[in-house]
C-alpha positions in Angstrom: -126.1 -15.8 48.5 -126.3 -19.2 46.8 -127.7 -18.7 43.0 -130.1 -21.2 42.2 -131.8 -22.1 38.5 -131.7 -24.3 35.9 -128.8 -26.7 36.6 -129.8 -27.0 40.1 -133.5 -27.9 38.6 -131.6 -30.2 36.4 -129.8 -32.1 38.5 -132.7 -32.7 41.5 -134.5 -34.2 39.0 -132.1 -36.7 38.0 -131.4 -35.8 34.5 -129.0 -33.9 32.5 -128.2 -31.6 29.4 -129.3 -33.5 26.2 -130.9 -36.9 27.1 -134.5 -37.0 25.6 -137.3 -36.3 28.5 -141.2 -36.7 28.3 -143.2 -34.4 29.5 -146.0 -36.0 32.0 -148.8 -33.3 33.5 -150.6 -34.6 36.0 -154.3 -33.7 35.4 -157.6 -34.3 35.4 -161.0 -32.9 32.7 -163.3 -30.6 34.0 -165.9 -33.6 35.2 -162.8 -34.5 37.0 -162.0 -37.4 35.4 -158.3 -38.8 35.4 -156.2 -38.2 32.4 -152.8 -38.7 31.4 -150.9 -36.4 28.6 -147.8 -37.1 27.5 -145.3 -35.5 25.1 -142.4 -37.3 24.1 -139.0 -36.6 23.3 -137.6 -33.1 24.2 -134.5 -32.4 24.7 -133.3 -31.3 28.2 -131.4 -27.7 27.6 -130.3 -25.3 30.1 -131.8 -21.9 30.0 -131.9 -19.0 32.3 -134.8 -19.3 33.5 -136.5 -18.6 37.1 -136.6 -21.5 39.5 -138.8 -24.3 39.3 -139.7 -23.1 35.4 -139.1 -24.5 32.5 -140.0 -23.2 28.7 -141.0 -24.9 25.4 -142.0 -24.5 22.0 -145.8 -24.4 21.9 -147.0 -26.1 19.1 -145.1 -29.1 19.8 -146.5 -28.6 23.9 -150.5 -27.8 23.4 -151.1 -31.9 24.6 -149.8 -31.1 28.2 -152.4 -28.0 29.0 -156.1 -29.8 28.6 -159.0 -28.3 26.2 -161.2 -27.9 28.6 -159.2 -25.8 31.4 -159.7 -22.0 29.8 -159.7 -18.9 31.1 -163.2 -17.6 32.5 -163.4 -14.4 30.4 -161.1 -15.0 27.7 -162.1 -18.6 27.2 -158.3 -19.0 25.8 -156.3 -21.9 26.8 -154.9 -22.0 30.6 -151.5 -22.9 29.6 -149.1 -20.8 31.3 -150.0 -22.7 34.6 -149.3 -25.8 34.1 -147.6 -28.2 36.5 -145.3 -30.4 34.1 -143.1 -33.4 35.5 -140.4 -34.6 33.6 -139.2 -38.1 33.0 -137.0 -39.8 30.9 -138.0 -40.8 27.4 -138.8 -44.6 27.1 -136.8 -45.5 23.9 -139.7 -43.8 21.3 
């Protein structure tokens, strides 16, 4: 069996160990208008982590989940769903 993770992750996208990344969610608010989030600068790292996952710090992350997308009981943020694309960082 073929292990797959992180590195393979890594390199489909393009990028590798180190260079600074943006992250770019796709999205939209509630009333469905378009909106674009973006984070700037991380760090690409390498971590054991399932396919197709990636982890952050999330103080520096709460811009990519939006305000308004909550949980229907606990009315706490929907974060841990969040589709996040990656893409170098522009020179910031």
């Amino acid at each position: 069996m073929t292990r797959t993770g992180p590195r393979e992750d890594i390199a489909e996208m393009g990028l590798h160990n180190g260079p600074p990344v943006d992250l770019v969610p796709e999205g939209a608010t509630a009333d469905g208008t378009a909106e674009e989030r973006r984070v700037h600068d991380f760090r690409v790292v390498e971590y054991r982590t399932p396919r197709g996952n990636a982890a952050a710090y999330y103080s520096k992350t709460k811009p990519v989940a939006p305000l308004d997308h909550v949980a229907v009981k606990s009315n706490t943020s929907a974060s841990k769903a969040v589709v996040v694309p990656l893409e170098p960082s522009g020179g910031r």
